[in-house]
N, C-alpha and C positions, 0 to 999 in steps of 0.2 A: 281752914281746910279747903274752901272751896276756891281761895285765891291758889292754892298750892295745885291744886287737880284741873284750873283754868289755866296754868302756866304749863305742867306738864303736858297738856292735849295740846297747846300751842305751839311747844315745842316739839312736839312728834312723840312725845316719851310712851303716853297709852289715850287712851279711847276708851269710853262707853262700848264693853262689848253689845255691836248691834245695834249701836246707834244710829243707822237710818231709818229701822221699824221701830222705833221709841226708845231701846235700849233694854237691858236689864241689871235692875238693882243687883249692885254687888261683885259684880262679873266686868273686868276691866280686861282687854286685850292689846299686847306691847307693839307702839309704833316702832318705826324703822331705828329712832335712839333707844328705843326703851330694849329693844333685843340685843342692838348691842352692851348699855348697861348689863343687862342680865347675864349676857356670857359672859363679862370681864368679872361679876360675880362669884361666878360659880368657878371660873377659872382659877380665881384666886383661892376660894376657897378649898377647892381640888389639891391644889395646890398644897394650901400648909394644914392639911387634914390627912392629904393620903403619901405625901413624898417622905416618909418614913420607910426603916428597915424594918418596922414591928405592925406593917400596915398594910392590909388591900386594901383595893377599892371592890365594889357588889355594887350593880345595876339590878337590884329585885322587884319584884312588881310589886304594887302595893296591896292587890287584893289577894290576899291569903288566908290560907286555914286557921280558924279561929283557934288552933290549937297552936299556932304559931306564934300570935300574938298574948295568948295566955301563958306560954316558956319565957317570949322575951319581959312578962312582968307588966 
């Protein structure tokens, strides 16, 4: 793992978020490839998720009324 996480910081992909004041465990932040990675993600996945006739797409916040999350199960 740690060869895989030294290549990606090499190549731009992520960072130790905060890695000039020591960093924090767990918390990675996407360099300049890794943002682009991640939109071609999400684009694809937008993509064959929502380009249907039986489909929207919803941008909803995540923090919701606990009674929202008790309907969806």
């Amino acid at each position: 793992m740690a060869s895989i996480v030294s290549l990606s910081k090499r190549r731009g992909f992520v960072f130790q978020s905060s890695e000039i004041y020591g960093g924090l465990n767990g918390c990675w932040d996407y360099g300049p490839l890794g943002v682009e990675l991640l939109n071609n993600l999400k684009q694809s996945w937008w993509r064959a998720m929502t380009f249907r006739p039986d489909v929207e797409g919803v941008d909803a916040s995540i923090l919701m009324h606990p009674k929202v999350w008790e309907a969806s199960g």
